[in-house]
C-alpha positions in Angstrom: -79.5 -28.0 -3.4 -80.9 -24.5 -3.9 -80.9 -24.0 0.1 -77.3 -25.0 0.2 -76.2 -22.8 -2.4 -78.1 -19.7 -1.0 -76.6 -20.5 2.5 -73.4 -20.6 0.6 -73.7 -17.3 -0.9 -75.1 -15.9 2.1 -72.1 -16.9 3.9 -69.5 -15.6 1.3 -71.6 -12.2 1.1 -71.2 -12.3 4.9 -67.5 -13.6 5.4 -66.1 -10.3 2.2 -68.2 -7.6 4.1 -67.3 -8.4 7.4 -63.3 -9.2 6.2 -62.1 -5.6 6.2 -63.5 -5.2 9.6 -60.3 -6.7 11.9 -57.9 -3.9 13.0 -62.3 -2.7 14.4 -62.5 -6.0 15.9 -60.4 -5.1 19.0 -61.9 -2.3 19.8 -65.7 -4.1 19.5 -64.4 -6.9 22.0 -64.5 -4.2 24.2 -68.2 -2.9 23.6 -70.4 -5.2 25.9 -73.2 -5.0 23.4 -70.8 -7.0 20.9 -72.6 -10.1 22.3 -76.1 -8.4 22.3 -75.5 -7.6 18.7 -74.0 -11.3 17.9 -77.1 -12.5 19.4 -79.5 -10.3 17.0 -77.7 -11.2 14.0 -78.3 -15.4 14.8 -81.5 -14.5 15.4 -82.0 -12.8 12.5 -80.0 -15.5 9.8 -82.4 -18.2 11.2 -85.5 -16.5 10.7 -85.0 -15.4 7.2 -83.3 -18.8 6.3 -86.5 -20.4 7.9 -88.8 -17.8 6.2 -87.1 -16.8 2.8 -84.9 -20.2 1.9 -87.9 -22.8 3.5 -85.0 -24.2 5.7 -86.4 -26.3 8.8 -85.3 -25.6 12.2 -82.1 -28.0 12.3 -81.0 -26.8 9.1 -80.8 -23.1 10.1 -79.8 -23.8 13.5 -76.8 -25.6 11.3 -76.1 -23.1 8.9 -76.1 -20.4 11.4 -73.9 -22.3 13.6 -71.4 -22.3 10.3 -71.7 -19.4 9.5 -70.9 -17.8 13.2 -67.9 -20.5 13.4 -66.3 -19.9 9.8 -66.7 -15.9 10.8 -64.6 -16.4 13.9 -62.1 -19.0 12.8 -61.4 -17.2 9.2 -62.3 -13.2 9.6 -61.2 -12.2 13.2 -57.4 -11.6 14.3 -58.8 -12.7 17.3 -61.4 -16.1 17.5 -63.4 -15.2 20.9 -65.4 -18.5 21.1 -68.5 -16.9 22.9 -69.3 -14.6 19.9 -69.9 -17.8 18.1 -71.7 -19.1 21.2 -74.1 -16.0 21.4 -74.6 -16.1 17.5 -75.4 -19.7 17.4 -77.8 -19.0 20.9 -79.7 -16.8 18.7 -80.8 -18.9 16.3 -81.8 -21.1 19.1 -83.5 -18.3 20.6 -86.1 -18.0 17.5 -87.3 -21.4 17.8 -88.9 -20.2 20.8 -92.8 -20.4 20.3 -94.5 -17.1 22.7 
C-alpha cells in the first residue's frame, strides 16, 4: 500500500509540474533529443522506484509505464505515442545487468 501511494503521489507531483508545459510541447516535438530525454527520465523513475520505494522489477516497469501513458493521454495537446514508448523503453533499459 505504501508503494502505491508513493507511486501515486509521484505521478500527481509529475502530471501538475509538467501541466503548464503544452503551448512548449510543440516546439519540443521538434527537438530530436525529446526522445533521448523521455528515455532518461524512464530510466531514471525505475531506478529510484526500485531503489527508494523497494518496488520489484514488474512493478516499476508498471508504474513507469502509467506514468509515461497518463502524461501523454492527460498533459499533452498532442499524445505522440512513441514518447510513451521511449519512456516506458527506459525503464526496461535499467533492468539490464552490465
Amino acid at each position: 500500500m505504501r508503494k502505491l501511494l508513493l507511486a501515486l503521489c509521484c505521478a500527481f507531483f509529475l502530471s501538475t509540474t509538467t501541466a503548464n508545459a503544452n503551448p512548449i510541447h510543440d516546439i519540443q516535438n521538434s527537438v530530436p533529443t525529446d526522445k533521448a530525454l523521455h528515455f532518461a527520465a524512464g530510466y531514471i523513475i525505475s531506478d529510484q522506484l526500485q531503489r527508494n520505494a523497494g518496488c520489484s522489477a514488474f512493478e516499476a516497469f508498471l508504474i513507469t509505464s502509467a506514468i509515461a501513458w497518463g502524461k501523454e493521454k492527460l498533459v499533452d495537446d498532442h499524445v505522440d505515442n512513441n514518447d510513451a514508448y521511449a519512456t516506458m523503453a527506459g525503464g526496461l533499459f535499467y533492468q539490464i545487468n552490465f
